[in-house]
C-alpha positions in Angstrom: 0.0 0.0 0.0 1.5 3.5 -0.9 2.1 5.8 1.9 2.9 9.8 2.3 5.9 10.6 4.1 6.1 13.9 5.3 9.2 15.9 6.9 9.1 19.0 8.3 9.1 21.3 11.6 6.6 21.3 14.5 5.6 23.7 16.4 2.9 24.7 18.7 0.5 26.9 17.1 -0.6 29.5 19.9 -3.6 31.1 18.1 -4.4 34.7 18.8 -7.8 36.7 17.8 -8.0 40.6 18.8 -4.6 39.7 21.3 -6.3 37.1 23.5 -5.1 33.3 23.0 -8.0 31.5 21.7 -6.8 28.0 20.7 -3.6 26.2 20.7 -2.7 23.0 18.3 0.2 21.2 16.9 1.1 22.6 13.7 4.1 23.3 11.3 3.8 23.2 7.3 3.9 19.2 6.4 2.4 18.3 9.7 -0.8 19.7 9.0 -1.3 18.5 5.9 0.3 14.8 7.2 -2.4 15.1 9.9 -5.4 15.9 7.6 -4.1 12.8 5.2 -3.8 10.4 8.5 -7.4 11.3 9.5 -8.3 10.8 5.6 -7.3 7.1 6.5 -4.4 7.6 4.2 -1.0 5.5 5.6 1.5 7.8 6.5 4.4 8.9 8.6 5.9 12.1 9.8 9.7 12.9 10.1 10.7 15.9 12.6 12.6 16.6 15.8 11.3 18.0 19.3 11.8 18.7 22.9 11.8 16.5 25.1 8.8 18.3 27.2 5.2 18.4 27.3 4.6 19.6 24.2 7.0 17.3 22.7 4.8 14.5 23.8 1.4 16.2 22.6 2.9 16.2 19.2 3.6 12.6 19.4 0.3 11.6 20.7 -1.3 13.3 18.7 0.4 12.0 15.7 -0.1 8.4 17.0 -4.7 9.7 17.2 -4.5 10.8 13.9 -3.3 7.8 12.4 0.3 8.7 11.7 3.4 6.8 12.5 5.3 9.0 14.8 8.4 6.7 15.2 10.2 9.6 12.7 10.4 12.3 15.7 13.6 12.7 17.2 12.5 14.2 20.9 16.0 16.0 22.5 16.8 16.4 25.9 17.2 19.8 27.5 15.6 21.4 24.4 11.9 22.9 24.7 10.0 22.5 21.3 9.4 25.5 19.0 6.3 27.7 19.4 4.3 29.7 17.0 1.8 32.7 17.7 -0.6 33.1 14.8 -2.1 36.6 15.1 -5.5 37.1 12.6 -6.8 39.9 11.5 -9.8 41.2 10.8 -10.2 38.4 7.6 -9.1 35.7 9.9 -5.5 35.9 7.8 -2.4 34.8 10.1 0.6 36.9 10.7 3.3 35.0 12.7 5.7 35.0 15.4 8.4 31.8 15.8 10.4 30.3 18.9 12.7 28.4 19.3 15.2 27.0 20.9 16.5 24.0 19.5 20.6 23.9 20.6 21.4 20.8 18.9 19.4 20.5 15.2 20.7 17.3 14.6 18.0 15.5 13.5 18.0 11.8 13.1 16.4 10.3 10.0 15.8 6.8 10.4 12.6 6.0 7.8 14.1 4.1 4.8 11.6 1.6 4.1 10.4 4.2 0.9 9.0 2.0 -2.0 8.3 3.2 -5.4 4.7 4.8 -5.4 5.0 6.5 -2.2 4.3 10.4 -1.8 7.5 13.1 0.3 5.6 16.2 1.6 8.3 18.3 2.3 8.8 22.1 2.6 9.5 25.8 4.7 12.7 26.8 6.2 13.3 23.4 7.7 13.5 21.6 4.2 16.6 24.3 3.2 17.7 24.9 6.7 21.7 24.4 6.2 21.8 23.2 9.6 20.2 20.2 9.1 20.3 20.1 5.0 23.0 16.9 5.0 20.1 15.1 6.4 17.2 16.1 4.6 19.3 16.3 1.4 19.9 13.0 1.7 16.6 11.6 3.1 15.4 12.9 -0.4 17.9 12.1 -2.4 17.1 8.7 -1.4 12.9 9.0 -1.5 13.5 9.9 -5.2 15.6 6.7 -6.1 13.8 4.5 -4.8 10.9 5.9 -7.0 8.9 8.1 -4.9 7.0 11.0 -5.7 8.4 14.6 -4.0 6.3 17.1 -3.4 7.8 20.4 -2.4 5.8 23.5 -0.6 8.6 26.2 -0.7 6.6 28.3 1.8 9.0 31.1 2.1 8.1 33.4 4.4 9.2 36.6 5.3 11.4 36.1 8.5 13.8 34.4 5.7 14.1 37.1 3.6 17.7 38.0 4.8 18.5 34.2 4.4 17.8 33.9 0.4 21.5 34.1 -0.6 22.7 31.2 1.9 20.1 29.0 1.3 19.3 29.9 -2.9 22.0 26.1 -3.3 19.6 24.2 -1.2 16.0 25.1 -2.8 17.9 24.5 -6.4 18.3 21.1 -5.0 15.1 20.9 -4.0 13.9 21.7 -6.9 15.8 19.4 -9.1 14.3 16.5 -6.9 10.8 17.8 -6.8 7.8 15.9 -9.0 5.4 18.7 -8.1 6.2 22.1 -7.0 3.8 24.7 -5.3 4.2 28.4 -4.4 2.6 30.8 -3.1 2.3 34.8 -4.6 3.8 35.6 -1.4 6.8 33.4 -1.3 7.9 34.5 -5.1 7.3 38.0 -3.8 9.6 37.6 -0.9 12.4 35.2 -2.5 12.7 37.0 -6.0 10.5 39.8 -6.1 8.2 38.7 -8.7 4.7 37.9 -8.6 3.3 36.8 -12.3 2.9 33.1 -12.9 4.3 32.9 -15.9 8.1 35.3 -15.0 8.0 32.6 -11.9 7.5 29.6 -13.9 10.0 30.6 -16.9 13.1 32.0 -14.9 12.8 30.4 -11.2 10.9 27.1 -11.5 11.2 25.4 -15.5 14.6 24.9 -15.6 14.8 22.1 -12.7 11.3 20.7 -12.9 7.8 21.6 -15.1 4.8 20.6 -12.9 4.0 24.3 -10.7 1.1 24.8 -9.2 0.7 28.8 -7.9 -1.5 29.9 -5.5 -2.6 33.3 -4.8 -5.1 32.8 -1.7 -8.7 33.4 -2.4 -7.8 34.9 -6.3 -7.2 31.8 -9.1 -4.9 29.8 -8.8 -2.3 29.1 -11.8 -1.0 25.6 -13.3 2.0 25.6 -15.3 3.1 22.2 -17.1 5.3 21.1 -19.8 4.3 21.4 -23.6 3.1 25.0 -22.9 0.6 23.4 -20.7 -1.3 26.5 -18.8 -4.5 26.6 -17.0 -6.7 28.9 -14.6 -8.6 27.8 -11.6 -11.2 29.3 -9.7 -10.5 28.6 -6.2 -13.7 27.0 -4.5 -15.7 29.4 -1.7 -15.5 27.9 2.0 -19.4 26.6 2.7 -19.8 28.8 5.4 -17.7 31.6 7.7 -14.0 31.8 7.3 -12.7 30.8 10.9 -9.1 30.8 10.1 -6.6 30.3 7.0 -3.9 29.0 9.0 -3.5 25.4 7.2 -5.3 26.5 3.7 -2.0 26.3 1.8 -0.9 23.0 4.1 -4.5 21.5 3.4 -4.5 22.3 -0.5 -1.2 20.2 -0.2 -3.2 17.6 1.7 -5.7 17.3 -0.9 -3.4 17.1 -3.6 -1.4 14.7 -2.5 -4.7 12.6 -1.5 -5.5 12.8 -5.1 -2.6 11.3 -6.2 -2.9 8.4 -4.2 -6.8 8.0 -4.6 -6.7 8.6 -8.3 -3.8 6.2 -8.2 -1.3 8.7 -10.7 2.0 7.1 -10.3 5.7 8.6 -11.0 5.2 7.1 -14.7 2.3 9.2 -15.1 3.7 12.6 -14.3 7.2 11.7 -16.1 4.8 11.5 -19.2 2.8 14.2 -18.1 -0.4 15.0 -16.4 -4.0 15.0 -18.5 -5.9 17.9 -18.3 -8.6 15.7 -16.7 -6.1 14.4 -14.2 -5.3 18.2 -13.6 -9.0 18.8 -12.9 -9.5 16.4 -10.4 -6.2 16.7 -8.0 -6.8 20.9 -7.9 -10.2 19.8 -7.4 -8.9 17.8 -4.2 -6.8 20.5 -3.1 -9.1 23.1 -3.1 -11.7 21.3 -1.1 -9.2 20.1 1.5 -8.1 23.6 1.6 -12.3 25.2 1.6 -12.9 22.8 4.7 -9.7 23.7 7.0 -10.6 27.5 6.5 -14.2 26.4 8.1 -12.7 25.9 11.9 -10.0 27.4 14.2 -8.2 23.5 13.5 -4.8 23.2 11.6 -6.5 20.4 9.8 -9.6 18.8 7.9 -12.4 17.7 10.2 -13.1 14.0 11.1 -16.4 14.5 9.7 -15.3 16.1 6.2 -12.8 12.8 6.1 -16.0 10.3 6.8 -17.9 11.9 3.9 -14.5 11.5 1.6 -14.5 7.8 2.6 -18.5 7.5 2.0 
């Protein structure tokens, strides 16, 4: 059975409305989107590092409720694990503040039972931190010889800015490696000042790998594809009051990647190159994983939107 790997930070998401704390959940990029896949009864497994302290252990356990193999998380002594306040505004949009204080960042990779058909989420600072980047680096390197698919989030966000010409060899990499590649207009805008599809696609993404998916929040999102293949799509309306867009872009990941394994599109498949009807239906997954998470204060799809995915 193919399963979705995902690597990535945690963190504690500390959520903020009008400055009063009004919820706090694990979170981090890949984590919420390996949580929503876990509770979409999709096999998976996360790999990460935290302290060894009471939050360390929520992110565990709560990893083990959702269905996710936690045996990836390295847990270090006389560390704390890395917090995140999420601030929203007046439109429920997140602006953030990070802590942490990790001394060692030394984490331990130890999942190599990859097969071919598998599915790496991987993404954010953490995926081109040069800290850890021997690691990861290799972790992927290996992933896509033994035939899985890599999916890469860049995520880029604005507390990096200063970081772009140290780290510019590592996302290269990344992108080399990557199957699939999605951006944000607000990463492109931070990393390289640009913010068309097309300039992005053509000078920053093409050259190492032709599948690009660019999202622009609630305006249409942008597919770019080999053989000139280009195509607009209206991103769905959330059924209901936007709560919180914390997780949209981590739960359009999600979906996506839930496509590909329901749909059953193999490495094969996108090596030849996506249909338009394949298109179709894994934006169409993305965008409703991405609609339902907006719907709730959560990091991550609800139990009830996975039971009607499975019905």
């Amino acid at each position: 059975m193919r399963r979705v790997i995902g690597i990535g930070e945690t963190v504690l998401d500390i959520i903020f409305k009008g400055e009063q704390p009004i919820k706090a959940v694990p979170g981090g990029s890949a984590f919420n989107a390996i949580i929503s896949l876990g509770r979409a009864g999709i096999p998976a497994c996360f790999i990460s590092e935290t302290g060894n302290d009471r939050v360390g252990e929520w992110v565990k356990r709560f990893l083990r409720e959702n269905g996710v193999d936690d045996s990836g998380i390295c847990m270090y002594h006389n560390s704390k694990s890395p917090l995140s306040l999420a601030f929203l505004d007046e439109n429920n949009n997140a602006d953030y503040i990070f802590y942490k204080d990790h001394p060692h960042d030394q984490i331990e990779i130890t999942c190599s039972d990859i097969k071919e058909g598998d599915v790496v989420v991987y993404g954010s600072f953490f995926a081109i931190n040069p800290v850890v980047r021997p690691q990861v680096y290799a972790f992927l390197k290996y992933a896509h010889e033994q035939g899985a698919i890599l999916y890469y989030d860049l995520n880029y966000r604005a507390s990096h800015k200063d970081d772009m010409l140290r780290v510019t060899p590592n996302i290269i990499e990344n992108l080399e490696l990557a199957d699939i590649v999605r951006g944000s207009d607000e990463d492109f805008d931070i990393m390289y000042g640009k913010k068309d599809a097309d300039s992005v696609y053509r000078s920053e993404i093409s050259f190492y790998t032709k599948k690009f998916i660019y999202t622009r929040g609630a305006l249409p999102l942008e597919v770019r594809a080999e053989g000139g293949f280009a195509r607009q799509y209206l991103v769905k309306p959330v059924d209901g009051e936007v709560v919180s867009t914390i997780g949209a872009g981590d739960n359009f990941n999600a979906g996506f990647v839930y496509g590909l394994i329901h749909e059953n599109v193999t490495r094969e498949d996108i090596d030849r190159g996506l249909t338009p009807e394949q298109w179709d239906s894994l934006i169409d997954y993305g965008m409703q994983f991405s609609a339902e998470v907006c719907r709730s204060i959560n990091n991550y799809v609800s139990p009830e939107f996975c039971a009607r995915l499975k019905a």
